[in-house]
N, C-alpha and C positions, 0 to 999 in steps of 0.2 A: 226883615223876615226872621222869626226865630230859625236858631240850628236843632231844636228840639221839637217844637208840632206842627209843623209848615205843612202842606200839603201841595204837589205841583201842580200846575196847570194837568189837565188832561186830554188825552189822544183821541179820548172814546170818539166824538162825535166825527173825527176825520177817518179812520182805522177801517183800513179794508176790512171786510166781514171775514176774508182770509186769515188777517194776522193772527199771531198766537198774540193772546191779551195776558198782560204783566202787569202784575203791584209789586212796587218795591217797599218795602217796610223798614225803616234805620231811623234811627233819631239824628245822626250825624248829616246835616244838609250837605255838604259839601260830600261827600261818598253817595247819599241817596241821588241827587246830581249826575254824578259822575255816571252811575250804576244805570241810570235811568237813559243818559243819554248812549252809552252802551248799544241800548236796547233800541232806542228809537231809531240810530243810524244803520242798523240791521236789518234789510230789507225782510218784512214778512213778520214781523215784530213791534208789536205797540206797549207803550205804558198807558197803561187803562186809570192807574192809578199811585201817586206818591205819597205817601203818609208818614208818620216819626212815630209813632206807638203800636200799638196792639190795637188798643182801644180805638182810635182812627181807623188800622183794617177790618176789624168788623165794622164800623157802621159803612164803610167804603164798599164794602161786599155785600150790603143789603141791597146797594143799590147799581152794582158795576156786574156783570157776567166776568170772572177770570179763569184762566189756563191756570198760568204759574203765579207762586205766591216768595217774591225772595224776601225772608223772612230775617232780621237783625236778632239775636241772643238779647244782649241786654240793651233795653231802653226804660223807660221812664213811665208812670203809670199803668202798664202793661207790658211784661217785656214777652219775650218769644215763647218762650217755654209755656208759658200760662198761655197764651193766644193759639199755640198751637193746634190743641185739640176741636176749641170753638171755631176753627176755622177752617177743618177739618168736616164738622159737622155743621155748617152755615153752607157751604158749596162743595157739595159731595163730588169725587170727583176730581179736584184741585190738585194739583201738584204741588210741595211745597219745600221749594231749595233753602237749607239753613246755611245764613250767611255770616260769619266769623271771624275773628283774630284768631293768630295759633296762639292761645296760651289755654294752658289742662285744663282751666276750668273752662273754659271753652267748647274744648274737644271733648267734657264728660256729659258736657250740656247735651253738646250735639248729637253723642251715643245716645242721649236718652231719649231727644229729640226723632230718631230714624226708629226707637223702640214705639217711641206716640205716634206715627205715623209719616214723619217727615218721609219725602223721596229719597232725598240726594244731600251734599254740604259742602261749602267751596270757602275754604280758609283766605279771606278778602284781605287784601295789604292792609294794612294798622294806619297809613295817611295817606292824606290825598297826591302828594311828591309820589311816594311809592307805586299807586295806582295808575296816574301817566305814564309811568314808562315801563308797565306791566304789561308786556305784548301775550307773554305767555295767558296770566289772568282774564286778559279780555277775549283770549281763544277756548280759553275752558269752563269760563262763565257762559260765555253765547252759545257756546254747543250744548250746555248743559240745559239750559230754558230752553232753547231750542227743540231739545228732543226728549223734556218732559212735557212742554208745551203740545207736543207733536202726541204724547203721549193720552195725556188728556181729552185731548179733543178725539183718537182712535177709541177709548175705554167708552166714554161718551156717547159717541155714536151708536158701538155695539152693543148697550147698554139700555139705551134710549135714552140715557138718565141727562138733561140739562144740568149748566152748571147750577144751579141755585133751587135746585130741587129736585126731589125724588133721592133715593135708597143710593147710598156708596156702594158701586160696585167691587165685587171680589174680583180679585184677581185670575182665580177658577171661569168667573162667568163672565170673561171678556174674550175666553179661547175657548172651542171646542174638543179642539184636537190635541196630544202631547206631541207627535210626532208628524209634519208635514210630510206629503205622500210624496214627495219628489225627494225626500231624502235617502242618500245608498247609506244604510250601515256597513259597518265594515265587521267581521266576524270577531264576536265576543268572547275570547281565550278563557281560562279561568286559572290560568296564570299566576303564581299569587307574585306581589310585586313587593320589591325591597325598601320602598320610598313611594309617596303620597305627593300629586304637588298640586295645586290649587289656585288658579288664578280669578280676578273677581273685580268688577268696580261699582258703578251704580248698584246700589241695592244689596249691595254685597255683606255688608254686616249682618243682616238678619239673615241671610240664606246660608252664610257659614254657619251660622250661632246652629241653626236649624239642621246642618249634614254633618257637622263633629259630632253633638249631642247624640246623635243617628248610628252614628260611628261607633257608639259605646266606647270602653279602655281597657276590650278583651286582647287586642291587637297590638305588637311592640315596634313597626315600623313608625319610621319620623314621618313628618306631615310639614310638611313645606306650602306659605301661603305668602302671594302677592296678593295683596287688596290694593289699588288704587287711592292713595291716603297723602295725606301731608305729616311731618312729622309732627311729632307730639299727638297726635291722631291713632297711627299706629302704638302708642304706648300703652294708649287706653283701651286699642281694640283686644291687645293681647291678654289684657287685666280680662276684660270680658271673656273672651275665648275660653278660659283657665274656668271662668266661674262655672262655665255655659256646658263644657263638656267634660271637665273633670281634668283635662288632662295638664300636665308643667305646657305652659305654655309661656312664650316670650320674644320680645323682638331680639331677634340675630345680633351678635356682636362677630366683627370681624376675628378672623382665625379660630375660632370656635371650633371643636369635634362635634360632628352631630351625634346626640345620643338618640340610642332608642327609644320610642314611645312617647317623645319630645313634639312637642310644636312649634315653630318658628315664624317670626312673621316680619318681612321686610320690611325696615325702618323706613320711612320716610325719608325722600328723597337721594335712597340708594336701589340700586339692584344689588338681589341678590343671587351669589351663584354657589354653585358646589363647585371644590374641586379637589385631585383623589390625591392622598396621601401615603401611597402604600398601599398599606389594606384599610387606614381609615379614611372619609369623606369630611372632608374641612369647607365649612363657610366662608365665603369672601363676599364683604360690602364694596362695591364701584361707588364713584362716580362718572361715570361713562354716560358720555349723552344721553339724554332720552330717549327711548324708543317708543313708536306708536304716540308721540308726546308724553310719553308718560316716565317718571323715574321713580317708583321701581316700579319695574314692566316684567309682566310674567313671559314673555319672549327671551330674554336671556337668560332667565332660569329656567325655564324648559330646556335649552339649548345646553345648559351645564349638565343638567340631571341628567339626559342621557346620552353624554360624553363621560358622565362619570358612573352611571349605573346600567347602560345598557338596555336590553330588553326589558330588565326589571321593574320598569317606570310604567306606575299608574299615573293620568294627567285627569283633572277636574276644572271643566272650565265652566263655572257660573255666571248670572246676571252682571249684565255692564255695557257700558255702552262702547262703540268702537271695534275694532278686529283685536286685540293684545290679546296673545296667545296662539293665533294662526300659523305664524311662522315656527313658533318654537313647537306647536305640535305636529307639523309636520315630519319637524326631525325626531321628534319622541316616534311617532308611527313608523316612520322610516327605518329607525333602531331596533322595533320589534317590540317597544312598545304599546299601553292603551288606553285611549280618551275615552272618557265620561262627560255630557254637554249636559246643561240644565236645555228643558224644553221650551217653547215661548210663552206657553201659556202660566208660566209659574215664573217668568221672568220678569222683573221690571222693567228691562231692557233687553233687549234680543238682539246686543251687538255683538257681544264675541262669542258668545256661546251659539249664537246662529251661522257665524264665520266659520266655523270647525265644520259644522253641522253640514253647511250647506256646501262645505268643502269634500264633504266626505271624508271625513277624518275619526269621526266618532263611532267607536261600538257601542255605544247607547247615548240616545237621548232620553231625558226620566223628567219628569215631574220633581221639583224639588223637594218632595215629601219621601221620592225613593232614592233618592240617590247615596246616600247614607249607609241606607242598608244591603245597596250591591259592593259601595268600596268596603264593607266588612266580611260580606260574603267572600271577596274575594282575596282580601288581606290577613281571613282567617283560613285561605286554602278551602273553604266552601264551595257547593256546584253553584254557578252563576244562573 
């Protein structure tokens, strides 16, 4: 069997009408294998389909209904980035995980990849030795299809739209509501605050790009962001960030003074914390276990920022999936701090930004289209 256009046996005709339905897309047999079988020993999860091109996933989709689509970067007569849009527009509705090596061309692929449409990106071990004994990888690829899969088939439904026809739904017309009726706000101070801090995973690139931009660079407070990333990931996203909202932006380097009107954004496989020097706020990179599974996780940078700023701390927790941020906004509220949640219906994910939410932690839930304009309102001393 080639390692390059093989295509595997398929699930379809055994697959609970239940399961989330998977194509794996790589040219690499031995990783599309691997990747595949992942999926199948996952109760509630099928491979519908295994393919090594582009060109194989579309014709594979003319004929298979799929959820999720784990998509390879480069392959061979078709690589990812070209397949991405037609497949996109072939099963409206798809979800579509871009799967990768960490190297920069890689990680600017995949930027531009989540700019076409992609959901999510999970930086996959470079060999099949590496992949076996990737406990971590196999936890955070299976969650991930998981709860785009999960994702898919909710938009779907509210939608009407089947996979393989009818109109891509918006993200607007899959929710009614911004703010669920069972949520307590908590009262919205207008406070204005000394520091910005932002936490974010699934989805999270374009909903930053979308609330700094918002932000304008009338405001000389720092702006503090964990995005759930891999490294080399983070270096790209900060290049972005810079172009997107104007502002210096850059990933953290250990002992750093934070300046003014700077943006910061935790590297790849560290957290990042603040901590107080006097009268100035110095950066520190960990490697301190994972929190929430995640390294760098916006729970111990919440937890720094208001040990070292007090009341003064605005918190913004965006699209993603999981709870990272619940606990460290806790103590930010507790401090006399205050949280900002993106709403569900403008979320890709409504893990953590619904975990605050439904914590009662947040003095606003917003549509991600306003949320921008209340952290400026209020970090220009404006009425909120």
């Amino acid at each position: 069997m080639s390692d390059r256009g093989a295509t595997a046996r398929l699930s379809q005709p055994t697959a609970s009408q239940d399961a989330i339905r998977v194509m794996v897309v790589d040219d690499a047999l031995v990783i599309r294998g691997m990747l595949s079988r992942m999926i199948e020993e996952e109760p509630g999860m099928a491979v519908i389909a295994s393919v090594g091109d582009g060109e194989r996933a579309l014709k594979s989709l003319e004929r298979h209904e799929v959820d999720v689509v784990v998509l390879d970067i480069e392959m061979p007569r078709m690589d990812g980035l070209t397949a991405l849009p037609k497949i996109i527009e072939m099963s409206p509705g798809v979800q579509v995980l871009m799967a990768s090596t960490l190297t920069l061309r890689n990680a600017k692929v995949s930027m531009k990849a989540m700019e076409l449409g992609a959901a999510d990106y999970i930086a996959k071990p470079s060999s099949s030795g590496e992949l076996r004994s990737a406990d971590e990888f196999r936890r955070e690829f299976l969650e991930k299809v998981k709860t785009l899969g999960r994702l898919a088939r909710r938009r779907r439904r509210l939608s009407g739209t089947p996979a393989a026809k009818g109109a891509a739904p918006t993200v607007s017309a899959t929710k009614s509501a911004s703010k669920p009726a069972n949520i307590t706000l908590r009262p919205l101070q207008n406070a204005k605050p000394d520091i910005i801090a932002i936490g974010s995973s699934t989805g999270g690139p374009q909903a930053l790009f979308k609330v700094l931009s918002a932000m304008g660079t009338e405001f000389r407070q720092p702006i503090l962001i964990t995005q759930h990333m891999p490294p080399t990931f983070t270096t790209i996203l900060a290049e972005h960030i810079q172009k997107a909202c104007g502002r210096p932006c850059k990933e953290a380097t250990d002992g750093e003074a934070i300046a003014p009107g700077t943006v910061y954004v935790a590297p790849g496989d560290y957290h990042m914390l603040v901590e107080s020097k006097g009268i100035s706020k110095t950066l520190r990179l960990t490697q301190d276990p994972p929190e929430n599974f995640c390294r760098p996780a916006a729970d111990p940078m919440f937890r720094s920022i208001s040990q070292a700023y007090g009341a003064r701390v605005l918190v913004v927790i965006l699209t993603g999936m999981g709870s990272d941020g619940k606990k460290g906004a806790e103590v930010v509220v507790q401090g006399g701090g205050q949280v900002v949640g993106q709403d569900e219906a403008s979320s890709v994910v409504w893990g953590m930004p619904g975990a605050v939410a439904n914590a009662g932690l947040c003095s606003a839930v917003l549509p991600i289209d306003e949320i921008g304009g209340l952290v400026k309102r209020l970090a220009t001393g404006g009425a909120a």
